[in-house]
PDB file of N, CA, C and O in Angstrom:
ATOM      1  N   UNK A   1       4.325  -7.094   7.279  1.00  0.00           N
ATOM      2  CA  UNK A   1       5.610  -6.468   7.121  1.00  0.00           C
ATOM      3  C   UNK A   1       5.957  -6.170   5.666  1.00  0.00           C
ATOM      4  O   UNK A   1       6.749  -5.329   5.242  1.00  0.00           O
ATOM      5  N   UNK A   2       5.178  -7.056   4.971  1.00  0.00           N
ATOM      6  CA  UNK A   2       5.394  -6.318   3.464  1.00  0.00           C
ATOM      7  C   UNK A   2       4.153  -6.385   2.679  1.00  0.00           C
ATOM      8  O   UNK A   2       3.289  -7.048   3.253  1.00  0.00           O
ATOM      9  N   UNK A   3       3.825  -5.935   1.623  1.00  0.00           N
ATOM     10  CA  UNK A   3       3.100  -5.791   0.376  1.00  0.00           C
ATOM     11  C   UNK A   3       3.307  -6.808  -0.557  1.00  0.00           C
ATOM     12  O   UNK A   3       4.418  -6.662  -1.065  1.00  0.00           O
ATOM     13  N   UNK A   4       2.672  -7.839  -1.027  1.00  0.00           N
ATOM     14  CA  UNK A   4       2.675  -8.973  -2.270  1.00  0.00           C
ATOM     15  C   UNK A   4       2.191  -8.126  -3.807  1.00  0.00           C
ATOM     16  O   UNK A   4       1.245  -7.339  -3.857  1.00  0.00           O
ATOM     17  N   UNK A   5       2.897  -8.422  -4.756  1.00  0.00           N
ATOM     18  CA  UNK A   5       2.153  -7.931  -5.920  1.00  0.00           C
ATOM     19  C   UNK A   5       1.873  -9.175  -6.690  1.00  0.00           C
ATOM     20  O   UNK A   5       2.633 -10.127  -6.871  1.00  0.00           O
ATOM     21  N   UNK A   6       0.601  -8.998  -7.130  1.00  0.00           N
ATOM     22  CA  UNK A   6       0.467 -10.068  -7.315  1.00  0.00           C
ATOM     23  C   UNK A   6       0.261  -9.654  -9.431  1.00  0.00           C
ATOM     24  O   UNK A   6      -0.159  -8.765 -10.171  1.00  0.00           O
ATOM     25  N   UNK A   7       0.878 -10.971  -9.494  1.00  0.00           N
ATOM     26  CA  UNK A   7       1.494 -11.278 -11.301  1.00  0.00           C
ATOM     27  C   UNK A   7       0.209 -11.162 -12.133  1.00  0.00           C
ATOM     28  O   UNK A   7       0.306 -10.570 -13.207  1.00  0.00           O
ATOM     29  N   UNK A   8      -0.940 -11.637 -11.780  1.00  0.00           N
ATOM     30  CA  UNK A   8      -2.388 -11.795 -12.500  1.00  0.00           C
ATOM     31  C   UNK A   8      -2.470  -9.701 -12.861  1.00  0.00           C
ATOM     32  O   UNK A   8      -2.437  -9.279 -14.017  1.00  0.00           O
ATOM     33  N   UNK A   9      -2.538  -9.057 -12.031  1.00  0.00           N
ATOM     34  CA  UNK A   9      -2.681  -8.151 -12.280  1.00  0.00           C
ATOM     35  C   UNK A   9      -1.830  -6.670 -11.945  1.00  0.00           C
ATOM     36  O   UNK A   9      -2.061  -5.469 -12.080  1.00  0.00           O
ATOM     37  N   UNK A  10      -1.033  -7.280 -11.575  1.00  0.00           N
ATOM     38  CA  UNK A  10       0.109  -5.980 -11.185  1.00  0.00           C
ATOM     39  C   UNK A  10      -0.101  -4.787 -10.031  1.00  0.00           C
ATOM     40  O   UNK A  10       0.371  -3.701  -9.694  1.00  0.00           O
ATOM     41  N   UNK A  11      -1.335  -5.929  -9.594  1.00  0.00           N
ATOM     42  CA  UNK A  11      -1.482  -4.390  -8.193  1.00  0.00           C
ATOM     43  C   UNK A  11      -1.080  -4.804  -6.880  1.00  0.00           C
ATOM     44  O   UNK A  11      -1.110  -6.012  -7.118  1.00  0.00           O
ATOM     45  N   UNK A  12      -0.768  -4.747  -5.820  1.00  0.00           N
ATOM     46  CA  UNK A  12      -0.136  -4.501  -4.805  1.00  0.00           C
ATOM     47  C   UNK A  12      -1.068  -4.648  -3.567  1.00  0.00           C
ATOM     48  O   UNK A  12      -1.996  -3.870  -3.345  1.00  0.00           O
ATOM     49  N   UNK A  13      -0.761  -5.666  -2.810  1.00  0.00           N
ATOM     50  CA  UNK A  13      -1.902  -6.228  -1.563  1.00  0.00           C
ATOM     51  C   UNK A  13      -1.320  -6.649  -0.600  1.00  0.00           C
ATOM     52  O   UNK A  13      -0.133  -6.955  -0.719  1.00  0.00           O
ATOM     53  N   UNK A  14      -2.085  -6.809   0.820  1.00  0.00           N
ATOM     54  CA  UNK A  14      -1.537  -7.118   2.045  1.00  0.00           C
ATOM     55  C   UNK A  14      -1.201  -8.509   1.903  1.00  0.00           C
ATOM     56  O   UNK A  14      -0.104  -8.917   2.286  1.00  0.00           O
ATOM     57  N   UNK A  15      -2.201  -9.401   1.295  1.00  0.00           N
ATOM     58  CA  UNK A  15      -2.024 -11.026   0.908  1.00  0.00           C
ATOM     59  C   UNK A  15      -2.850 -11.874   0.151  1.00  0.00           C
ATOM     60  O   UNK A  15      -3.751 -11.338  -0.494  1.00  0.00           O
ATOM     61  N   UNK A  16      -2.768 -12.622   0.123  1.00  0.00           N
ATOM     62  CA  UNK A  16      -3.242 -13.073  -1.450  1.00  0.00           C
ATOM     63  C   UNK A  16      -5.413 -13.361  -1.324  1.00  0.00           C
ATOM     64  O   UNK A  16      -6.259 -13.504  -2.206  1.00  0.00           O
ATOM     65  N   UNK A  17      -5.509 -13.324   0.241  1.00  0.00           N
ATOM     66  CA  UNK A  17      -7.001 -13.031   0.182  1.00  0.00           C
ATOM     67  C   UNK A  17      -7.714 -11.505   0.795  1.00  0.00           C
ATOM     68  O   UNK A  17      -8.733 -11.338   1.465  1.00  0.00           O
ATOM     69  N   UNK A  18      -6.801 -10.601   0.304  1.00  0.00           N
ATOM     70  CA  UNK A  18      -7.010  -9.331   0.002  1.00  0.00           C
ATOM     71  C   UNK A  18      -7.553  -8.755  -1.324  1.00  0.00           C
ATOM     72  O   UNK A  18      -8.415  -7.958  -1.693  1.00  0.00           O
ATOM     73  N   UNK A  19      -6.482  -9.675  -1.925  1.00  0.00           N
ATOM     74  CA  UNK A  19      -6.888  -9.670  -3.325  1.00  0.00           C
ATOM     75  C   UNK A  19      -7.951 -10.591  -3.948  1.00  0.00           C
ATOM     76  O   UNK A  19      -8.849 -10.304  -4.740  1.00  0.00           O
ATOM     77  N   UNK A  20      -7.730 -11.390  -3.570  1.00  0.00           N
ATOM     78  CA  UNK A  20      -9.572 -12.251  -3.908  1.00  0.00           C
ATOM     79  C   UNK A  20     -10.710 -11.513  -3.554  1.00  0.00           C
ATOM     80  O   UNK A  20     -11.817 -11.655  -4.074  1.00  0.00           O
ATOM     81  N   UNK A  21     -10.379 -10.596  -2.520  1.00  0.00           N
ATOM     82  CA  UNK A  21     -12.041  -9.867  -1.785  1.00  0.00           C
ATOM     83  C   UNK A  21     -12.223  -8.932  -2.491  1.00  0.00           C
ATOM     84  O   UNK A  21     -13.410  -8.698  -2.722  1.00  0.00           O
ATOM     85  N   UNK A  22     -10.815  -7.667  -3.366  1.00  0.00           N
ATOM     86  CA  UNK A  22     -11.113  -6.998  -4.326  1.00  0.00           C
ATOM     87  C   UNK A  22     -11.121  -7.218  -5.639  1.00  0.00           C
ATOM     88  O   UNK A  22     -11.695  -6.382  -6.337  1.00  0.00           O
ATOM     89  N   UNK A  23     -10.633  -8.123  -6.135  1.00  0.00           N
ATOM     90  CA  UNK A  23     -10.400  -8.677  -7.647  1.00  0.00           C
ATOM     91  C   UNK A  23     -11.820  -9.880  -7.878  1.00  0.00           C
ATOM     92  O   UNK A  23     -11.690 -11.102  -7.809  1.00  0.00           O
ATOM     93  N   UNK A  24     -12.822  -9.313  -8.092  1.00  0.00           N
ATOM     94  CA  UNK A  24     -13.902 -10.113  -8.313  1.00  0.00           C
ATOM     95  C   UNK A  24     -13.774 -11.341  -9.695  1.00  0.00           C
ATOM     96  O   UNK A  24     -14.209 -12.486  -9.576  1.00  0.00           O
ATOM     97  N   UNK A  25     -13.206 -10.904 -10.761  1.00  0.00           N
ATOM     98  CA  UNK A  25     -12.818 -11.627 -11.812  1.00  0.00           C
ATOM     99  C   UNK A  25     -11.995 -12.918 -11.999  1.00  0.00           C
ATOM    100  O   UNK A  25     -12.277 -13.891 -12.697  1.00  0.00           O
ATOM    101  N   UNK A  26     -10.655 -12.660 -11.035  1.00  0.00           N
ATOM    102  CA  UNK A  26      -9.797 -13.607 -10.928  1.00  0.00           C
ATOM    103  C   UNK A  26      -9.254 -13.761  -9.794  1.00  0.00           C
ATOM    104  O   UNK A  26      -9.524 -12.927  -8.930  1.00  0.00           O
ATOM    105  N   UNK A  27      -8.368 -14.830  -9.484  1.00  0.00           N
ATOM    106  CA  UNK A  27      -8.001 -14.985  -7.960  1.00  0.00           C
ATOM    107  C   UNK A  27      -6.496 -14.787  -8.082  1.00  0.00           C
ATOM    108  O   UNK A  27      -5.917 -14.790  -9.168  1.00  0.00           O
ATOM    109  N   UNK A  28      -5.878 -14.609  -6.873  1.00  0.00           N
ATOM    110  CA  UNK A  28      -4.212 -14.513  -7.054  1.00  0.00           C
ATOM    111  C   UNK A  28      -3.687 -15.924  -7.247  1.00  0.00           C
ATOM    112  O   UNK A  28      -4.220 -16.977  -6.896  1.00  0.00           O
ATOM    113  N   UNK A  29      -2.297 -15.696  -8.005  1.00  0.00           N
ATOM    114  CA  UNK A  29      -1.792 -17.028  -8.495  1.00  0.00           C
ATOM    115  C   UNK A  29      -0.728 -16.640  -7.615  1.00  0.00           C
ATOM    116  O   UNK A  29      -0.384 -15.509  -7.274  1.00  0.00           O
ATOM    117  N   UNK A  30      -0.149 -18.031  -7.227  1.00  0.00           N
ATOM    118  CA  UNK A  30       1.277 -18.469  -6.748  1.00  0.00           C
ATOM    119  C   UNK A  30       2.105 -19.053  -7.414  1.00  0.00           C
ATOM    120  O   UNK A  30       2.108 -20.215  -7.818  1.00  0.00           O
ATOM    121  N   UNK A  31       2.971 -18.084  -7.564  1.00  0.00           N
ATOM    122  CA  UNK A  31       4.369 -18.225  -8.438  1.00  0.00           C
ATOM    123  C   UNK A  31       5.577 -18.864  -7.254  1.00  0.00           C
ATOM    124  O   UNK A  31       5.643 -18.424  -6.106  1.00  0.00           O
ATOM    125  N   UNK A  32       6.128 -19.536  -7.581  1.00  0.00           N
ATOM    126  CA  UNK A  32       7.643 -19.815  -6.730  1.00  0.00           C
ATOM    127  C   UNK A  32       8.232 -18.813  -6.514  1.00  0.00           C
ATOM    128  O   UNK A  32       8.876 -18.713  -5.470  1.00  0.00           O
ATOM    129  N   UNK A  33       8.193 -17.967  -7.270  1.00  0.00           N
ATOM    130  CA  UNK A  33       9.179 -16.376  -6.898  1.00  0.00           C
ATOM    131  C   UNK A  33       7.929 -15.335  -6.544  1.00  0.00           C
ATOM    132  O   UNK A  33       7.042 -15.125  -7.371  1.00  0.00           O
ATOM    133  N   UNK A  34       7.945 -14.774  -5.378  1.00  0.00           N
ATOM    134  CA  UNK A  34       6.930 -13.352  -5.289  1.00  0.00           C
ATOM    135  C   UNK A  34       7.735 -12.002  -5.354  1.00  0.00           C
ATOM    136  O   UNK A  34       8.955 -11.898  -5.481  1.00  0.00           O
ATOM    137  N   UNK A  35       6.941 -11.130  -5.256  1.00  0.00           N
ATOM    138  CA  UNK A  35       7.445  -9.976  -5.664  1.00  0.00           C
ATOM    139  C   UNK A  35       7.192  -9.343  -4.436  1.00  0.00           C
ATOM    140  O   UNK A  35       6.081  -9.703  -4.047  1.00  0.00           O
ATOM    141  N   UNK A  36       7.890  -8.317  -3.404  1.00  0.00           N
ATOM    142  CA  UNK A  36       7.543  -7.804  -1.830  1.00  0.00           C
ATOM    143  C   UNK A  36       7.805  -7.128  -2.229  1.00  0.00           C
ATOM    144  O   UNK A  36       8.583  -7.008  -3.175  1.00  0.00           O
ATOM    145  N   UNK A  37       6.926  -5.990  -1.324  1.00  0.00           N
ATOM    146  CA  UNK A  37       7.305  -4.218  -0.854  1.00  0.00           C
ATOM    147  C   UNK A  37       7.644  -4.140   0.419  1.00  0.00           C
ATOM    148  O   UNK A  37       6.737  -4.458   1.187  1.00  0.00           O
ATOM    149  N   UNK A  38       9.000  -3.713   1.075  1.00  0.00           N
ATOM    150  CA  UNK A  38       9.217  -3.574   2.641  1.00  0.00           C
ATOM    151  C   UNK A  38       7.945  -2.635   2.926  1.00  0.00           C
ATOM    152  O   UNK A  38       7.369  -2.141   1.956  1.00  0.00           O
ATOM    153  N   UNK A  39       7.509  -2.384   4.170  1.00  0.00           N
ATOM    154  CA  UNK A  39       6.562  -1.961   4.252  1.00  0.00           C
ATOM    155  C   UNK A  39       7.241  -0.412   5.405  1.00  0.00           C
ATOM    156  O   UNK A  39       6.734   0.679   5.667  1.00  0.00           O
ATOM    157  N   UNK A  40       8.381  -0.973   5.762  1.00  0.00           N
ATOM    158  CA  UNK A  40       9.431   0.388   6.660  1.00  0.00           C
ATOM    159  C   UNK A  40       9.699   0.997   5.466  1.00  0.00           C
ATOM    160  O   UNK A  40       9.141   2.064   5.211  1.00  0.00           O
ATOM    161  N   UNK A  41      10.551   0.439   4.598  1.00  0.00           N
ATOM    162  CA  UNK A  41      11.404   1.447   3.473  1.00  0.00           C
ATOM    163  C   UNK A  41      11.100   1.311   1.950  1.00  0.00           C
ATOM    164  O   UNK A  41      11.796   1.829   1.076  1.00  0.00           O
ATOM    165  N   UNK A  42      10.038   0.596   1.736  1.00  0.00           N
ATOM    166  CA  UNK A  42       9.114   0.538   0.617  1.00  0.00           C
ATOM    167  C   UNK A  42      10.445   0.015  -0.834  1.00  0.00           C
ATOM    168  O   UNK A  42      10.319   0.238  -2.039  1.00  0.00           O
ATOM    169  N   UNK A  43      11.377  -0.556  -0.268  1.00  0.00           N
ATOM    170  CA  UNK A  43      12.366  -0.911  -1.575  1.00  0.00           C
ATOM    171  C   UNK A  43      11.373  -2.082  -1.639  1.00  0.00           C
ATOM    172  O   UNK A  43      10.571  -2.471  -0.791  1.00  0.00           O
ATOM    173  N   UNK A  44      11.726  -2.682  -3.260  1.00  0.00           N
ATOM    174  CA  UNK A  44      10.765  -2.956  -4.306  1.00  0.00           C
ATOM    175  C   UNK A  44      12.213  -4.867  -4.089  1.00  0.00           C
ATOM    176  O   UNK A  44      13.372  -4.739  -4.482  1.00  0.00           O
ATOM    177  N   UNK A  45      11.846  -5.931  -3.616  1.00  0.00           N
ATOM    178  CA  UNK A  45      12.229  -6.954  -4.151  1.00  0.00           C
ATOM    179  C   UNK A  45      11.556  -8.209  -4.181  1.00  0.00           C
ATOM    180  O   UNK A  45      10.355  -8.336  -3.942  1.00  0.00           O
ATOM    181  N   UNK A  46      12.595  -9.443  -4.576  1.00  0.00           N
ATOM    182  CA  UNK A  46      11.772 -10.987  -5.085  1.00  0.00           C
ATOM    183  C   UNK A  46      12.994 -11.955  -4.264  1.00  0.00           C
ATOM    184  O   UNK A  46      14.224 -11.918  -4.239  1.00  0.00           O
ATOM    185  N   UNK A  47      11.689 -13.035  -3.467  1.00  0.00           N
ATOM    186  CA  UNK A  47      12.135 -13.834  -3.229  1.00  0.00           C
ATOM    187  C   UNK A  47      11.778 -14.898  -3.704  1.00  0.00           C
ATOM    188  O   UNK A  47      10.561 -14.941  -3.885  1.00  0.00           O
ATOM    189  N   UNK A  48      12.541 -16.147  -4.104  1.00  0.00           N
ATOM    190  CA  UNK A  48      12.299 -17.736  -4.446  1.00  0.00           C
ATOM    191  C   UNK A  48      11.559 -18.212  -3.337  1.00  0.00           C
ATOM    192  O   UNK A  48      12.479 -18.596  -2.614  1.00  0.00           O
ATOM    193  N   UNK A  49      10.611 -18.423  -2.777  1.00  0.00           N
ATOM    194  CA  UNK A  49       9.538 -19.773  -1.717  1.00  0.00           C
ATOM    195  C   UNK A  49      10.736 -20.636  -1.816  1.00  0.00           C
ATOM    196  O   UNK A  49      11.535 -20.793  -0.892  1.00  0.00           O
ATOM    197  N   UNK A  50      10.817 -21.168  -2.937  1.00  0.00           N
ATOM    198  CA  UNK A  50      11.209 -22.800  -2.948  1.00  0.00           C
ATOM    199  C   UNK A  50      12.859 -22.796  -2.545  1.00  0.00           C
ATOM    200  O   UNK A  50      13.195 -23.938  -2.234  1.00  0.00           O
ATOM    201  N   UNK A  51      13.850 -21.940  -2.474  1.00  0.00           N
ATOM    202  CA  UNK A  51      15.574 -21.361  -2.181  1.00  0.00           C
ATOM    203  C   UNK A  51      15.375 -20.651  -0.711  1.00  0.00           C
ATOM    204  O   UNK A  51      16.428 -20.410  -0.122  1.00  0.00           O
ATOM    205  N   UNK A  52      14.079 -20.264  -0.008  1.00  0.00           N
ATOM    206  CA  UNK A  52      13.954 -18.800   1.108  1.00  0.00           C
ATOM    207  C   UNK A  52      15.168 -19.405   2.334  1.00  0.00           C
ATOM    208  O   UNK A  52      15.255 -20.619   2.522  1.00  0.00           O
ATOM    209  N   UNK A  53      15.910 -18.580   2.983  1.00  0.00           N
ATOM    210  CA  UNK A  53      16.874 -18.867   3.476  1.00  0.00           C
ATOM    211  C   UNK A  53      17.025 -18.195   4.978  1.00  0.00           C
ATOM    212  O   UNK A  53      17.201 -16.976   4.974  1.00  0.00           O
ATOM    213  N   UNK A  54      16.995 -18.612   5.790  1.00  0.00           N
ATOM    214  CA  UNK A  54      17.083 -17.613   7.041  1.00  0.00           C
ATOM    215  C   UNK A  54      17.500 -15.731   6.554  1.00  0.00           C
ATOM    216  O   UNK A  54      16.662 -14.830   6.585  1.00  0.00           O
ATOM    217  N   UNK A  55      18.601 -15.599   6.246  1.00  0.00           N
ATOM    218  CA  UNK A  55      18.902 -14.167   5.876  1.00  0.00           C
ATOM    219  C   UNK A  55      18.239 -13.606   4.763  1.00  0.00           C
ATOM    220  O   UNK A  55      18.163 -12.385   4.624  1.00  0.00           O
ATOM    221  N   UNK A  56      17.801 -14.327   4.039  1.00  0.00           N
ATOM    222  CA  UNK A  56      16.158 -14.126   3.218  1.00  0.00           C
ATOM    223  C   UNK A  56      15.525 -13.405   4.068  1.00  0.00           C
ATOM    224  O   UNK A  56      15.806 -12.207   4.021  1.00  0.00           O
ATOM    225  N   UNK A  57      14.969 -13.637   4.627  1.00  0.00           N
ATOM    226  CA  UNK A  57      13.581 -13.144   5.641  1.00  0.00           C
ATOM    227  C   UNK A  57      13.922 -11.840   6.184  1.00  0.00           C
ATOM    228  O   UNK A  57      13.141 -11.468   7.060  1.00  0.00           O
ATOM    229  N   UNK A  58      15.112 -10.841   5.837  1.00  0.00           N
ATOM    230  CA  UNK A  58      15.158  -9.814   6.459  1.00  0.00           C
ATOM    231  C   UNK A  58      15.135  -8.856   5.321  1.00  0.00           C
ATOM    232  O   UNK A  58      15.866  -9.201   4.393  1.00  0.00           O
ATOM    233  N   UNK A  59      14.377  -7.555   5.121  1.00  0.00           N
ATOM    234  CA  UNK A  59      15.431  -6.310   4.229  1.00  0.00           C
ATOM    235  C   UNK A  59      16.222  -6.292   4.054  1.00  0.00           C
ATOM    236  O   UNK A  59      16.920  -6.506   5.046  1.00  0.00           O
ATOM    237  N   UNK A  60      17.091  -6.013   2.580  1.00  0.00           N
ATOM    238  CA  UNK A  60      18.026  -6.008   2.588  1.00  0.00           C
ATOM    239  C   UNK A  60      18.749  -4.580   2.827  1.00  0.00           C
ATOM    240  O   UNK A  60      19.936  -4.347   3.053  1.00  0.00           O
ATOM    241  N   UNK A  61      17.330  -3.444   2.667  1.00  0.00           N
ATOM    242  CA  UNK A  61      17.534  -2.333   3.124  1.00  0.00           C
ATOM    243  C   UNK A  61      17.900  -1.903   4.320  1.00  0.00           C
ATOM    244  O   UNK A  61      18.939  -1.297   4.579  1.00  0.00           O
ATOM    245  N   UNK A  62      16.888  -2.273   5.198  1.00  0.00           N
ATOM    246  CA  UNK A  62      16.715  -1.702   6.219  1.00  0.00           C
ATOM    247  C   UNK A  62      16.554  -2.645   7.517  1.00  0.00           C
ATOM    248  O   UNK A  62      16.344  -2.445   8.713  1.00  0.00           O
ATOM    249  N   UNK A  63      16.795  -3.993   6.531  1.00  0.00           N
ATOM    250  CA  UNK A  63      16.642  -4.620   7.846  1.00  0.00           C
ATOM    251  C   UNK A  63      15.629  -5.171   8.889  1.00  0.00           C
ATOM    252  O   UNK A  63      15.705  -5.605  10.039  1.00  0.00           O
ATOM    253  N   UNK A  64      14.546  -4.937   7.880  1.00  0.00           N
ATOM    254  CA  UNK A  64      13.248  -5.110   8.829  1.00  0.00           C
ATOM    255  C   UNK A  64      12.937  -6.552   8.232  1.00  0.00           C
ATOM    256  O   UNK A  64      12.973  -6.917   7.057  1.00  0.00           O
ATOM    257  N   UNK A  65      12.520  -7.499   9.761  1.00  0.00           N
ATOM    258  CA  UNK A  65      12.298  -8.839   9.647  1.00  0.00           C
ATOM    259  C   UNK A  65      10.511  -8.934   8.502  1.00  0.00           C
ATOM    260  O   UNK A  65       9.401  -8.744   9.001  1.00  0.00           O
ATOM    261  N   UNK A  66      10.721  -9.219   7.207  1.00  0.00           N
ATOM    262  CA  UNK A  66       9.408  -9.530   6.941  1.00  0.00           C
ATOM    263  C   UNK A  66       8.974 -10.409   6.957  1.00  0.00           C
ATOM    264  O   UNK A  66       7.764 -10.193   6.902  1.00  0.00           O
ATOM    265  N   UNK A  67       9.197 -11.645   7.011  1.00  0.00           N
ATOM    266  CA  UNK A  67       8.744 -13.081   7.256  1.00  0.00           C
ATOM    267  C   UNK A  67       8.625 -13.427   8.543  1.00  0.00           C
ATOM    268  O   UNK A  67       9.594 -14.024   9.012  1.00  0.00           O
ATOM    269  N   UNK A  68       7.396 -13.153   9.496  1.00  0.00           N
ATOM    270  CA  UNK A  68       7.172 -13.401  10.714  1.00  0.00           C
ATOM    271  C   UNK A  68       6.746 -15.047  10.721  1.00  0.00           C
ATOM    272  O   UNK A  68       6.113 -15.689   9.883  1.00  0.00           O
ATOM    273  N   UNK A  69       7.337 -15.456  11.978  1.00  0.00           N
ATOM    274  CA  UNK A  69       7.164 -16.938  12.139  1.00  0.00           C
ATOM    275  C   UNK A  69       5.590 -17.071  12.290  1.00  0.00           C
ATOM    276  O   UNK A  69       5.070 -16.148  12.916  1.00  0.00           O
ATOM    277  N   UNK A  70       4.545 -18.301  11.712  1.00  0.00           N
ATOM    278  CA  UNK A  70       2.922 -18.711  12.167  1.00  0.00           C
ATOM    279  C   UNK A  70       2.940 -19.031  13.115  1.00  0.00           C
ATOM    280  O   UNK A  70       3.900 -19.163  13.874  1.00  0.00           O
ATOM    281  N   UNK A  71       1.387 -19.309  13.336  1.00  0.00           N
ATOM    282  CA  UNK A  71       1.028 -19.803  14.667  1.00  0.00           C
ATOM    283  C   UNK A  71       0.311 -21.043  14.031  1.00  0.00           C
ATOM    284  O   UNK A  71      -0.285 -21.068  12.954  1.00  0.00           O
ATOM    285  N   UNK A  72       0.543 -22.349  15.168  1.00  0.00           N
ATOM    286  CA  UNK A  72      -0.708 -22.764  14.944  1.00  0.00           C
ATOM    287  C   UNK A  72      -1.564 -23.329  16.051  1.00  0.00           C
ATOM    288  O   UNK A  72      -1.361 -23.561  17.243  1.00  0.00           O
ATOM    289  N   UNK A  73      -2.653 -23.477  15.187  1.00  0.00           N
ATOM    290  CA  UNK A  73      -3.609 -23.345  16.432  1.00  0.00           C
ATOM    291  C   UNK A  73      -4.697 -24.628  16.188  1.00  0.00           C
ATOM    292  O   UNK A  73      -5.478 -25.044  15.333  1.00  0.00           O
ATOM    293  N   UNK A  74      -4.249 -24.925  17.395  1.00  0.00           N
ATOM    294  CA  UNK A  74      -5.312 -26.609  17.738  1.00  0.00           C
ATOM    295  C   UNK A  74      -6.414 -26.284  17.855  1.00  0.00           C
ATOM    296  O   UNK A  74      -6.773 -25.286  18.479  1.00  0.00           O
ATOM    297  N   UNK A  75      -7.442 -27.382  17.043  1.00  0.00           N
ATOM    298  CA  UNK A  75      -8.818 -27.500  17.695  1.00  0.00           C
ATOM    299  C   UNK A  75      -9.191 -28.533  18.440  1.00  0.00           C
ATOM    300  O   UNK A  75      -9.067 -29.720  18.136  1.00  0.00           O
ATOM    301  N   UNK A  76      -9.681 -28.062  19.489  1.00  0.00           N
ATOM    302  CA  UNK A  76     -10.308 -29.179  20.629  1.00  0.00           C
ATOM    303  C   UNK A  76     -11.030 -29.853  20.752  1.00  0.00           C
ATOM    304  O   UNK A  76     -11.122 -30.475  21.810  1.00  0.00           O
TER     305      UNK A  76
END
């Protein structure tokens, strides 16, 4: 639902091992604050990880949920 940019190099990825598979040199770093691209209305913002808040998780544009809930998954 959105685009990560990642701080090491300023380019723009689905997630942070997108960018490890093209960035042969260095790996993505995790900052407490990331940087998103809505991926409906392409506005440009930053959320805190460590503050994220239910009404966080939506556009503020448009409204589109980008923080989809995980799964997890047992091994047997």
């Amino acid at each position: 639902q959105v685009y990560v940019q990642s701080f090491c190099c300023g380019k723009w990825f689905e997630c942070s091992e997108c960018h490890d598979e093209v960035e042969k040199d260095h790996q993505f770093t995790v900052d407490r604050v990331l940087r998103l691209m809505c991926k409906c209305c392409r506005r440009v913002f930053q959320r805190d990880l460590t503050a994220l808040m239910e009404s966080d998780k939506f556009c503020e544009q448009c409204q589109n949920l980008w923080c989809l809930p995980g799964t997890h998954v047992s091994l047997l």
